[in-house]
N, C-alpha and C positions, 0 to 999 in steps of 0.2 A: 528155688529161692533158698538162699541160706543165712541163717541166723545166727553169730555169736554173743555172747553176752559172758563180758568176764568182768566176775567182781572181788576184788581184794581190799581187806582189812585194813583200817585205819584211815582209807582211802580208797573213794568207787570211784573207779572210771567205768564207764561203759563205751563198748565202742558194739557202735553198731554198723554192720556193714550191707550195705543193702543192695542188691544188683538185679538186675532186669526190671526194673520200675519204669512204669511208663510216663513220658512227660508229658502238659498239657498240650494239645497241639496248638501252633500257629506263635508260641509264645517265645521263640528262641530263633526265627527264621532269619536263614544266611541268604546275603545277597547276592543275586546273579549279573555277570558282566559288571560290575566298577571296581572301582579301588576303593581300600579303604574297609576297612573290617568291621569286626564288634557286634553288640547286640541291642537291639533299638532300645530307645528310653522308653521309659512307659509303658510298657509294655508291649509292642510293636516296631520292628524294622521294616528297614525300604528292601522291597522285594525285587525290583530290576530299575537299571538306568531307564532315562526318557528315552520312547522308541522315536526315532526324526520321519516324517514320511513329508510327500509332499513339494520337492524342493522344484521349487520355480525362480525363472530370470529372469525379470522385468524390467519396463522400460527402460532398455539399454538406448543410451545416446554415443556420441565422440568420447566423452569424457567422464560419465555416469553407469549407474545401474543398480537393481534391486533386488537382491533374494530374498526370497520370503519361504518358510517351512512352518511344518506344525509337528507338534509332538504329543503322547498323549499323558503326559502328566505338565503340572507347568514347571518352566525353568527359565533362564537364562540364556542370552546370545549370542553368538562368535562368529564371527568370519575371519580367517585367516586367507589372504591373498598374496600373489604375488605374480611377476613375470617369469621371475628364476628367484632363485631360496636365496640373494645376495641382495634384490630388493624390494623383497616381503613385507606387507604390515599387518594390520588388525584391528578389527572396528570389535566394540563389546559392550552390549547392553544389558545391566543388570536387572531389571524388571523381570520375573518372573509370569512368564507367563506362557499361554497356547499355542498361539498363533504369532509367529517370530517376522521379524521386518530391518532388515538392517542396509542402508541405499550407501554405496561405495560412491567417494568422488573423487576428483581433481586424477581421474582414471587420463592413460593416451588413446587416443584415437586411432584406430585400425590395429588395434594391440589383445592379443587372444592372452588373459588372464586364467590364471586356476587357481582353485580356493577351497578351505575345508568348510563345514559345516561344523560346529558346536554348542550343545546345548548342555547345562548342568542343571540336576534337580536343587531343590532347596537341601539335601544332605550330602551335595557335593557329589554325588553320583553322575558322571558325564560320557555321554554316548557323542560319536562325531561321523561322517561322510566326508569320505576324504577326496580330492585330486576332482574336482566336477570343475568346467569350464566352461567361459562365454568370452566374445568375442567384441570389444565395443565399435562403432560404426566410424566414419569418415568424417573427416569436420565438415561442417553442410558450407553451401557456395556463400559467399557473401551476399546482401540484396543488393540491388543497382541503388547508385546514389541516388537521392530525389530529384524528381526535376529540377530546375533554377525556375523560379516565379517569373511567369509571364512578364516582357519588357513593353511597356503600355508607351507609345512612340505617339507625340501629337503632333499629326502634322499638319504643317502650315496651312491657312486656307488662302484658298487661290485669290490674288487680288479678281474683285469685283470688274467686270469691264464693261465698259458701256461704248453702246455702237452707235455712232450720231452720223447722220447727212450732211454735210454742209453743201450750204448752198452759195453758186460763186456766180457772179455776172457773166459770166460762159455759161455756167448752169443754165440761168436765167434767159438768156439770148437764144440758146439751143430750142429753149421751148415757148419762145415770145409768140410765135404764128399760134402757139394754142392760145391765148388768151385774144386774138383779133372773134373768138367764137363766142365769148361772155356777152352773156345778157346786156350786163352793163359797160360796153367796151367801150364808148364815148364819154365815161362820166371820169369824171375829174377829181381827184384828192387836193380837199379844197381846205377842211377844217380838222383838226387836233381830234383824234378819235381814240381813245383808251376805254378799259369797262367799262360796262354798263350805260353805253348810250348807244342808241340804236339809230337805222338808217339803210338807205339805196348803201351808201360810199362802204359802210359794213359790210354789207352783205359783196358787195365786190370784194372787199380786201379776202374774207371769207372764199370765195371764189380762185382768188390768185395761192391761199394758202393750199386749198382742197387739191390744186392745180401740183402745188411739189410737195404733196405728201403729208404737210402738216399737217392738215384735220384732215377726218374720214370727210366720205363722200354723202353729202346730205347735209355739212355742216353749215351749210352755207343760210343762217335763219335771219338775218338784220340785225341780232344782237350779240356787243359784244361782251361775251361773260370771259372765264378762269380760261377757258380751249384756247378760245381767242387768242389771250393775251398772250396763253403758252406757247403758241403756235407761231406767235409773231417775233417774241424774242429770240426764236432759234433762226428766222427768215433777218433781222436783224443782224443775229454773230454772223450768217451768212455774210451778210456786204458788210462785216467787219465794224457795222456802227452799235454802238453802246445799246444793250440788250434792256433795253425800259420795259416793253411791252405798251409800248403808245406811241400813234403816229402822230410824229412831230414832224419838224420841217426837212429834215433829212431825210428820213424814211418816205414824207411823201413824195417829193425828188425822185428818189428809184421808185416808186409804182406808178408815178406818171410814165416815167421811162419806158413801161412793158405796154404802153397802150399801142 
């Protein structure tokens, strides 16, 4: 250790020159790996850039995708991309922080991108990962158009048809030798018979209708109700006269006729 001390008249200077003194430690530390020099305020400087670990590629689609990394102080985002260095961009997120997220879009489809990594601490201090690549996917198929909504079709309904007998004086003649078997084959259609009067002359008419089908078998009671009458107006359109359902003087004319 050496010591001067010069002092001159009229005026003291002292100079003192001091060498090999130890400094406090910790208090004057130089930074490792950034740019950018100097010595921290306050008494503490940043001892290394952010270290980056961690780099993941996520959900990559046709036209998307995701890096995400972590560093272990916090900082700041970067991504630098491109296809070829003519046309390049870069996404940048200033939030300071750990755990890094930055989703690239309006990417092409089946097109292998490369990108750096960057992160800055809060003193401008920036570490990066350079040249790392992913590869985005295919445009997916289109879906099939939707069905067309069912065509709901009403179709016609079938005319109604109705199956009728007629009966014709051939008809009639063809099966006259059945009625000479009637009970009442002798009796004679004498008086005007419509519903609800009863009688021998019913009960025959009743008989000639049972005979072609009109009434069922067993109809044949002496009165004449609703069957009756229904039964005789269709025996009526048969021989072509006016469908009343009561025997008038016409209708008795043809059933005298079958005796």
């Amino acid at each position: 250790m050496i010591r001067q001390i010069v002092i001159f008249l009229g005026a003291i200077t002292v100079l003192i020159v001091i060498g090999q003194v130890p400094l406090p430690a910790g208090k004057f530390s130089a930074s490792v790996g950034g740019h950018g020099g100097g010595g921290g305020s306050g008494g503490g400087g940043h001892v290394a850039a952010p270290v980056i670990g961690s780099i993941l590629i996520t959900n990559v689609t046709h036209n998307s995708g995701t890096i995400v990394w972590t560093t272990d102080v916090i900082s700041n985002s970067k991504i630098e991309y491109w296809i070829d260095k003519v046309t390049g961009d870069a996404v940048y997120d200033r939030a300071f922080v750990k755990n890094h997220s930055i989703t690239l879009t309006g990417l092409m489809a089946s097109t292998t991108y490369t990108f750096n990594v960057l992160s800055s601490s809060e003193d401008y201090w920036t570490s990066s990962v350079a040249n790392r690549t992913f590869t985005t996917t295919t445009v997916p198929p289109l879906p099939p158009p939707p069905l067309p909504p069912p065509v709901i079709t009403t179709l016609p309904q079938a005319a109604a048809t109705t199956t009728s007998t007629r009966i014709t004086p051939s008809t009639i003649s063809s099966t006259a030798p059945v009625l000479t078997s009637l009970e009442s084959s002798k009796l004679t259609f004498l008086r005007t018979l419509k519903r609800g009067v009863r009688g021998d002359d019913v009960k025959y008419l009743q008989q000639i209708l049972i005979i072609y089908k009109l009434l069922p078998a067993g109809a044949d009671t002496g009165f004449f109700g609703t069957a009756t009458e229904a039964a005789l107006k269709k025996f009526q359109r048969g021989f072509g006269l006016e469908s009343t359902g009561i025997v008038g003087l016409q209708t008795r004319n043809i059933l005298n006729t079958l005796k």
